[in-house]
C-alpha positions as CSV (number, residue, x, y, z in Angstrom):
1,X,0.0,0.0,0.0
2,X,3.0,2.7,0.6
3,X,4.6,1.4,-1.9
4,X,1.3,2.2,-4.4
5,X,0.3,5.7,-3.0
6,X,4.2,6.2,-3.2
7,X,4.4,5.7,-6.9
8,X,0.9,7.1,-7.3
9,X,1.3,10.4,-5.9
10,X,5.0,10.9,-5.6
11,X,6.8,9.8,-8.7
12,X,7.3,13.1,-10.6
13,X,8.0,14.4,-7.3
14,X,10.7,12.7,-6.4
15,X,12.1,12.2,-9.7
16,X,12.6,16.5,-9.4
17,X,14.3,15.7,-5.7
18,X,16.7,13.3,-7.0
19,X,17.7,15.4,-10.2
20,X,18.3,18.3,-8.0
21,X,19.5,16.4,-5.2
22,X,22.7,14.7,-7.3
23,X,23.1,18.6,-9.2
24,X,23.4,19.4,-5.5
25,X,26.2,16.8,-4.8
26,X,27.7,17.8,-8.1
27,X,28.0,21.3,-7.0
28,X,28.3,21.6,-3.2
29,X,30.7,18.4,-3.1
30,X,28.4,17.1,-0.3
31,X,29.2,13.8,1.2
32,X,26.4,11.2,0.6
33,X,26.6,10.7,4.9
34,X,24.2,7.7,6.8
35,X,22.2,10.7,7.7
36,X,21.4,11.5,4.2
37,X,20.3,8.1,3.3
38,X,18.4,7.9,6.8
39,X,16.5,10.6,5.6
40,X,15.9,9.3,2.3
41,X,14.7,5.8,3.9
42,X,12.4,8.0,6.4
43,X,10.6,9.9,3.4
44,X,9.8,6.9,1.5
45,X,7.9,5.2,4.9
46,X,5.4,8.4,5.6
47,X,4.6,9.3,2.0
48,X,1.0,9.0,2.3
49,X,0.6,10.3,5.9
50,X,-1.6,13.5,5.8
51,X,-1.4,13.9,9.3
52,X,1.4,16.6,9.4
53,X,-1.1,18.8,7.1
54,X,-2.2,19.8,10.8
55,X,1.5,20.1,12.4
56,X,3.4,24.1,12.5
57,X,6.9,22.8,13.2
58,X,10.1,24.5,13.6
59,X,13.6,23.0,13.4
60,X,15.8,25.3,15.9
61,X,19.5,25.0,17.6
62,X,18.3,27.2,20.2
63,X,19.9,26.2,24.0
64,X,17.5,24.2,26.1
65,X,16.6,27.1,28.2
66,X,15.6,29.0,25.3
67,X,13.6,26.0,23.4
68,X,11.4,25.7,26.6
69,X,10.7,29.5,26.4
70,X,10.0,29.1,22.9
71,X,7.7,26.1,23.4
72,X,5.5,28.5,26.2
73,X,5.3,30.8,23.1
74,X,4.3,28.4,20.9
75,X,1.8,26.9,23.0
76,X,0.0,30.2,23.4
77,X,0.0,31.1,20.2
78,X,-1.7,27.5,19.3
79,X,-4.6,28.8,21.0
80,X,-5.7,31.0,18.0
81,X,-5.4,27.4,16.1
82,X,-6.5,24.3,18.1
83,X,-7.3,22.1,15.1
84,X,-2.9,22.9,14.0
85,X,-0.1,21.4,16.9
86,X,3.0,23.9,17.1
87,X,6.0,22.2,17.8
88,X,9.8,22.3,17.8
89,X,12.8,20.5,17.2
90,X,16.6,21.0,17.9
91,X,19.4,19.8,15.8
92,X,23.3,21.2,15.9
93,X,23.8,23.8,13.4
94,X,25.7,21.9,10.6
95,X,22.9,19.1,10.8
96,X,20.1,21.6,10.8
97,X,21.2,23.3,7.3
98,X,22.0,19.8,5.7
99,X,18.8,18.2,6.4
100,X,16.5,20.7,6.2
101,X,18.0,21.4,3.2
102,X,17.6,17.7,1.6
103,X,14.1,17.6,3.5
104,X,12.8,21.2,1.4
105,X,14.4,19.5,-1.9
106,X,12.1,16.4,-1.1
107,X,9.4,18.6,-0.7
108,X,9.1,18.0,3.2
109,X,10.7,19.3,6.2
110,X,9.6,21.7,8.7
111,X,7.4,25.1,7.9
112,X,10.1,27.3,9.6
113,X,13.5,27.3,10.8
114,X,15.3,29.7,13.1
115,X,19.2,30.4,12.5
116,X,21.7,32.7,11.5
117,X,21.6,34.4,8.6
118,X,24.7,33.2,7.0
119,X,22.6,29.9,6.0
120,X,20.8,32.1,3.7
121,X,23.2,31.7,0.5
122,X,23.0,28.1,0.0
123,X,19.6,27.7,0.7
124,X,18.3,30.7,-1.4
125,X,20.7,29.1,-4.6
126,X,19.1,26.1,-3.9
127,X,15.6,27.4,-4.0
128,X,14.5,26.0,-0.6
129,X,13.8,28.8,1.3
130,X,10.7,31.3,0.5
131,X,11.0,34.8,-0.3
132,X,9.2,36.9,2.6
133,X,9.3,40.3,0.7
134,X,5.3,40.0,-0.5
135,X,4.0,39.1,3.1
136,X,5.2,41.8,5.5
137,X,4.5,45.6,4.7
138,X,7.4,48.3,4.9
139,X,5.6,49.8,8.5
140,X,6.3,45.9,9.8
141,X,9.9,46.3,8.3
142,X,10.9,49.6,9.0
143,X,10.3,48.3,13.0
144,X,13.9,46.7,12.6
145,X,17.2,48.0,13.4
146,X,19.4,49.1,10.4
147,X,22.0,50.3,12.1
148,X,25.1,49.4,12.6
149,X,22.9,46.4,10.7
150,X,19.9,45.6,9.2
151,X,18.5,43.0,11.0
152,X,16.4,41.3,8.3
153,X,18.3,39.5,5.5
154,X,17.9,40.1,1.9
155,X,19.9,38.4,-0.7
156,X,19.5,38.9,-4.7
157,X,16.9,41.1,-4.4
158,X,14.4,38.9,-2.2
159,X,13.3,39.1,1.9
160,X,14.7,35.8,3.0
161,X,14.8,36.2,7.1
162,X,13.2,38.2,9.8
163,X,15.4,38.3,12.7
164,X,14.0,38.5,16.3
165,X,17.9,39.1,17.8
166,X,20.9,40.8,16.4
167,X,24.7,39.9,17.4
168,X,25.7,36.3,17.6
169,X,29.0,37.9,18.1
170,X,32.1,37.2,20.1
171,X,32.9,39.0,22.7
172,X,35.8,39.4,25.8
173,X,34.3,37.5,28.6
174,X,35.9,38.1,31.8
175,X,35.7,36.2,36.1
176,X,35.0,39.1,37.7
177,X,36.2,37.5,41.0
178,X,40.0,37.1,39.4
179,X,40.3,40.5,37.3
180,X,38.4,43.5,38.3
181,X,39.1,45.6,35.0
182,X,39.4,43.6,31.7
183,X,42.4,44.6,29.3
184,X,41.8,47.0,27.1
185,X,44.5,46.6,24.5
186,X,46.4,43.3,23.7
187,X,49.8,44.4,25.6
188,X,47.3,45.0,28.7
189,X,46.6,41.5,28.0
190,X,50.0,40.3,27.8
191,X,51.6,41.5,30.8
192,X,48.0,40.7,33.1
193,X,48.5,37.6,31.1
194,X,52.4,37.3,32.8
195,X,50.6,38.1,36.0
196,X,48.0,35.1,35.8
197,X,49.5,31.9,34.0
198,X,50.9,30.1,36.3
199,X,52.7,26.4,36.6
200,X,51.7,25.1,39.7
201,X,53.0,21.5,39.5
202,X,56.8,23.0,37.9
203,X,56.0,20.8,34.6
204,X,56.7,23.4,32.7
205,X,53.4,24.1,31.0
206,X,51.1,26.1,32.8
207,X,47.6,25.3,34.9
208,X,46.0,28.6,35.2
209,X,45.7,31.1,32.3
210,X,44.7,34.6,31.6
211,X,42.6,33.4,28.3
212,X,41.7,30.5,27.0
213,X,39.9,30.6,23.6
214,X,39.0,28.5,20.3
215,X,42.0,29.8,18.4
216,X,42.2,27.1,16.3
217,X,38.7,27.7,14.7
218,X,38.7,30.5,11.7
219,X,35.5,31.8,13.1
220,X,37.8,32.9,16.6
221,X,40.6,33.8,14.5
222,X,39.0,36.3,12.2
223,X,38.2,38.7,14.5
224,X,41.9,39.7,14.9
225,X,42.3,39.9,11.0
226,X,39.8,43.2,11.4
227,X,42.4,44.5,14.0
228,X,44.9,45.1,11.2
229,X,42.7,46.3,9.1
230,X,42.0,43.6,6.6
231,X,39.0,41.3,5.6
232,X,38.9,38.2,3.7
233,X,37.1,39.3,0.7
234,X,38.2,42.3,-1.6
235,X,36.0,44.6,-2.9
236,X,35.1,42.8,-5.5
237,X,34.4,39.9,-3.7
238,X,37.3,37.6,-4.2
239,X,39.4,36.1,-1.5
240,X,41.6,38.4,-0.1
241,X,43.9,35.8,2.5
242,X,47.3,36.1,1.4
243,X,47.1,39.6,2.6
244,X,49.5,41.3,5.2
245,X,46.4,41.9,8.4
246,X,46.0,38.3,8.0
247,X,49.9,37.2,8.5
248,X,50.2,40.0,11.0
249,X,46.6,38.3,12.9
250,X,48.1,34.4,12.8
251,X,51.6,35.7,14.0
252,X,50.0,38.0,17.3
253,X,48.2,34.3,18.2
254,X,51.1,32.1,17.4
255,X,53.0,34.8,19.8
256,X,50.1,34.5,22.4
257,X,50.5,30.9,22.2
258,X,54.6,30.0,21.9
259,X,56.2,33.5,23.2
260,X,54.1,35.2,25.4
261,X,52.3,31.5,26.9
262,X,49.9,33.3,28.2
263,X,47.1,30.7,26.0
264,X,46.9,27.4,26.5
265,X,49.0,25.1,23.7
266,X,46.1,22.6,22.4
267,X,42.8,24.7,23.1
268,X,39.1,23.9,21.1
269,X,36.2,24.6,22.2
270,X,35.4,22.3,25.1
271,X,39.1,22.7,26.8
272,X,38.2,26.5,26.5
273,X,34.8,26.3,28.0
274,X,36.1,24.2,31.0
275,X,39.2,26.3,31.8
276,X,37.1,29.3,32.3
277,X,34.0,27.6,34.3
278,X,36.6,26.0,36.3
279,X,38.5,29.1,36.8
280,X,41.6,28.3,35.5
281,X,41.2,30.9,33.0
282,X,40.4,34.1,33.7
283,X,39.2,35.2,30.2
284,X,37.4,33.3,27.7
285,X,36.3,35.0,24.1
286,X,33.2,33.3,23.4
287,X,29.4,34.5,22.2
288,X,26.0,34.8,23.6
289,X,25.1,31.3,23.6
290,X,27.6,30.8,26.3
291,X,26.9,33.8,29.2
292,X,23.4,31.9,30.0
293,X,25.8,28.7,30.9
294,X,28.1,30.7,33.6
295,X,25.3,32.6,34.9
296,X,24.0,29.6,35.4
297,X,26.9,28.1,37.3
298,X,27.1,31.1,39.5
299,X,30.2,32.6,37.5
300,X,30.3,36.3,38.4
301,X,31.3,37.7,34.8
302,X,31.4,41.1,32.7
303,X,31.9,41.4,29.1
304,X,34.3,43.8,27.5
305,X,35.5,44.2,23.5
306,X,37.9,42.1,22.5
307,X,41.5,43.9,23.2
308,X,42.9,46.5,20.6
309,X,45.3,45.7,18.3
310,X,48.2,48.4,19.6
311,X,50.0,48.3,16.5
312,X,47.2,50.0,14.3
313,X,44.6,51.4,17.2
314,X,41.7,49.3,15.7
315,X,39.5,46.9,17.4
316,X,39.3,43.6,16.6
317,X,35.6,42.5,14.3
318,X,34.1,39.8,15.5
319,X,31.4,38.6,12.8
320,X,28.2,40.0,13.9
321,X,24.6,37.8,12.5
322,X,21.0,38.1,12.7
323,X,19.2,35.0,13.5
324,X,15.7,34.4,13.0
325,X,13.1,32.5,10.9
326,X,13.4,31.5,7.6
327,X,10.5,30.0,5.5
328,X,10.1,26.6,3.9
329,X,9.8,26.6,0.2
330,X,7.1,24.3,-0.2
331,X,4.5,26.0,2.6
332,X,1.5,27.5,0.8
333,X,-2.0,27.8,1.2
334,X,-3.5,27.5,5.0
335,X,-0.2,26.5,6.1
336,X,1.6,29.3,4.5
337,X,-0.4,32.3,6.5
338,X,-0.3,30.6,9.6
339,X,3.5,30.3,9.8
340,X,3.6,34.3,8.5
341,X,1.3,35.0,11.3
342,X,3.1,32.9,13.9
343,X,6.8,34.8,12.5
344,X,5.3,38.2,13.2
345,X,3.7,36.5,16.5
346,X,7.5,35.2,17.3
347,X,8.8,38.5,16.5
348,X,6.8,41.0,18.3
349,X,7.9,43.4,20.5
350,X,6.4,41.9,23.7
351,X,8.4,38.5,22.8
352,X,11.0,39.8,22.0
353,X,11.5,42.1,25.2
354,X,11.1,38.9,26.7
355,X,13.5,36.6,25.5
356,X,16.3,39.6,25.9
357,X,15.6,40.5,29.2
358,X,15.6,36.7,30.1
359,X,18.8,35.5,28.3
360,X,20.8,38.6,27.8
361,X,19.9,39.1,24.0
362,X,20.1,41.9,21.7
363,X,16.5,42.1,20.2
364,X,16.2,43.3,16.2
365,X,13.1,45.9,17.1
366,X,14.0,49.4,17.4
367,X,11.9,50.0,20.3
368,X,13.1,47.0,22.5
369,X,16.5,47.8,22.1
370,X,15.5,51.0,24.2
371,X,13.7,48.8,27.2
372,X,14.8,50.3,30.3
373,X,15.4,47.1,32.2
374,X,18.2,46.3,29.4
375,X,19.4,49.4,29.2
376,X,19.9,49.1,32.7
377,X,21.8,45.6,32.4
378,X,25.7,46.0,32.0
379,X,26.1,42.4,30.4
380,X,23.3,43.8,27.2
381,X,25.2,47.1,27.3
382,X,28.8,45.8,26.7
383,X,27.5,42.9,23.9
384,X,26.1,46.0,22.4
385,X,29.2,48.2,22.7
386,X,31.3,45.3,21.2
387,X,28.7,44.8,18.1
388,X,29.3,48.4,17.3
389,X,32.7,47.4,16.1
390,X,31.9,43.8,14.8
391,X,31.3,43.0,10.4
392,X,28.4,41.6,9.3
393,X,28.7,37.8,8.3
394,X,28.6,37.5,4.7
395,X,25.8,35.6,3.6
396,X,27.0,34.3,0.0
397,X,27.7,31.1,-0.4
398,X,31.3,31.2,-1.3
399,X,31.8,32.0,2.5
400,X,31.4,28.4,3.7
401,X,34.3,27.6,1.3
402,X,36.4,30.4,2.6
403,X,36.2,28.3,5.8
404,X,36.8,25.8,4.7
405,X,40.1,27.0,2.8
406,X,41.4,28.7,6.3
407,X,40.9,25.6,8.1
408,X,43.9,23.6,7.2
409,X,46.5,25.8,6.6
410,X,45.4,28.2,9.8
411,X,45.9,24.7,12.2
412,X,49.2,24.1,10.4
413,X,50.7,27.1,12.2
414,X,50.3,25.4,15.3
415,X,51.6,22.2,14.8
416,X,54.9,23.1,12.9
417,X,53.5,22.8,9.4
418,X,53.7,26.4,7.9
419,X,54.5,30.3,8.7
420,X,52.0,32.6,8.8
421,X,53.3,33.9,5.6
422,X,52.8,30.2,3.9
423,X,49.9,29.8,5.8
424,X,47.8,32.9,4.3
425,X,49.1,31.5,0.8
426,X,47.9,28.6,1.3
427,X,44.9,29.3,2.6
428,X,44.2,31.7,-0.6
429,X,45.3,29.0,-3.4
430,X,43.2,27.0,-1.7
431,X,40.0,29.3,-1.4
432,X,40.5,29.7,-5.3
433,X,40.3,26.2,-5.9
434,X,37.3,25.4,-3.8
435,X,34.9,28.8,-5.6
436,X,36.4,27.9,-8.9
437,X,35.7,24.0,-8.8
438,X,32.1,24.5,-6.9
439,X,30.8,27.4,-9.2
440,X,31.8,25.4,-12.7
């Protein structure tokens, strides 16, 4: 019986899917993972199953604290629809744009999903997502910061997000029971950093630092590239890593690491989170999705901008991202205006003054970005000073290829393999080769 309604209903549908879903492999490289074929297994099972006709979901990698909050939301707004169930569902953020995007080329997946905005290339080139420009009126939009962003994403000429928080940017986080004032420029950092580190056991590598950060991720790194003054595109939108800000930016971090040791030697994520929540680091860089996590441990902590770069007088630009909801290609009729209604629900003032005065957020409304009680908190006040001198995350496509061109050749610093200066060309020759082979 599936296997008749299948064939009866889904053929030319799926033949589309696969067609576009192998020109996808062809031009993203993508690997053909377990998960994939999971996926494909689960769509063939459910094909005549009309019960999700009824079902508003959202696919989110929101914190648990802030999926619970969401899920109070959506159960009040499921009172204006009792015959519809409005639910979420979490996955990590590389998982969330893969399958949603093989799940929108099936023709399935959820009605919305809520992320940063640098998804939006791929999956407005792939045609997954819907444009948003026809269902919300310039009064609704105008309601959204612009400055020193615009919150709401457009890309090729169509509406493709609307955001209900701004930032999603890195900032100086700082134990405010070790350091009372946090350094303002990076020799600040070095000689507190002399003060702080210190080997306790005399094995020659130290146990308490003054930072401890994901250096070895491009997304930490390029922050620092900023502080020389460079970027990694050009103006005309080329690669631009074999450049002098970003040899000067790997060699200030090598220094941190090998000269000054005032960073730990092997550092990622987790060893970074657990230095600083354990106090053995005074600092941590790190973004908004972590402050909830030491408040919650009872970590008394102030943010600050990450340190200047004393050479040039500029701060370092952390990559600054709207988040919010996108739209799912293949929503239309019923469906379609309940999930417009629900994002302008989602986005409102009154949640969103919510959300930000519960989990430290920087709303995307102009008017709740002026709510006394967070102008009145110093953690929403110095995330907001910081953004001021972030760069907005590119949204083209070609920028998940720049990282992964920087990947490589950026570790190899740190274990031996190149210089800075080979590292940057390296990491350029490479980013070449990656746009060049994936737009053919």
């Amino acid at each position: 019986m599936i296997r008749d309604c299948f064939f009866t209903h889904h053929v030319s549908r799926k033949v589309v899917f696969y067609r576009r879903f192998f020109d996808l492999l062809q031009k993203y490289r993508l690997a053909l993972t377990i998960q994939i074929i999971a996926f494909l297994l689960l769509w063939l099972l459910p094909a005549c199953d009309e019960g999700r006709d009824h079902r508003i979901l959202i696919w989110t990698n929101l914190r648990p604290v802030e999926r619970e909050f969401l899920q109070k939301k959506l159960d009040a707004f499921a009172q204006r629809y009792p015959e519809y169930e409005f639910r979420q569902l979490f996955y990590e953020t590389e998982e969330l744009r893969t399958n949603f995007i093989i799940s929108a080329l099936a023709g399935k997946g959820p009605a919305l999903i809520h992320g940063p905005s640098d998804n939006i290339g791929p999956m407005a080139e792939l045609e997954v997502i819907k444009p948003l420009e026809e269902f919300f009126d310039q009064a609704f939009l105008d309601s959204f910061v612009t400055e020193p962003f615009e919150a709401n994403t457009w890309f090729q000429g169509h509406l493709y997000q609307i955001a209900d928080r701004v930032g999603n940017h890195l900032c100086l986080v700082y134990n405010k029971d070790i350091i009372d004032t946090p350094p303002r420029t990076m020799s600040e950092l070095i000689a507190l950093g002399k003060e702080l580190c210190r080997d306790e056991d005399g094995d020659g590598q130290p146990e308490r630092y003054a930072l401890a950060w994901n250096f070895i991720e491009p997304f930490f790194f390029v922050p620092f590239i900023g502080g020389y003054g460079g970027w990694i595109f050009d103006e005309e939108g080329n690669p631009n890593l074999n450049s002098e800000p970003v040899i000067k930016a790997a060699r200030l971090i090598y220094q941190l690491r090998n000269v000054h040791r005032i960073i730990p030697m092997e550092c990622d994520y987790e060893t970074a989170n657990a230095l600083f929540l354990d106090g053995k680091s005074a600092m941590i860089i790190n973004g908004p999705w972590s402050w909830g996590t030491y408040l919650k441990h009872g970590m008394n902590i102030g943010l600050a901008r990450i340190p200047m770069i004393d050479e040039t007088g500029l701060w370092p630009r952390p990559l600054v991202s709207p988040l919010g909801y996108m739209a799912n290609v293949n929503l239309k009729g019923k469906k379609l205006r309940i999930a417009v209604e629900l994002i302008r629900y989602l986005t409102s003032p009154e949640v969103q003054r919510e959300f930000a005065r519960e989990f430290n957020l920087i709303p995307s409304r102009r008017d709740v970005q002026q709510d006394s009680v967070l102008q009145n908190n110093p953690l929403y006040q110095a995330a907001l000073d910081q953004m001021r001198v972030g760069r907005a995350m590119p949204v083209i496509t070609e920028m998940r290829w720049i990282w992964d061109a920087m990947r490589p050749a950026y570790q190899g610093i740190f274990t031996g393999q190149y210089t800075p200066e080979e590292a940057a060309a390296e990491m350029q020759k490479l980013a070449e080769k990656l746009i060049r082979e994936n737009r053919e």
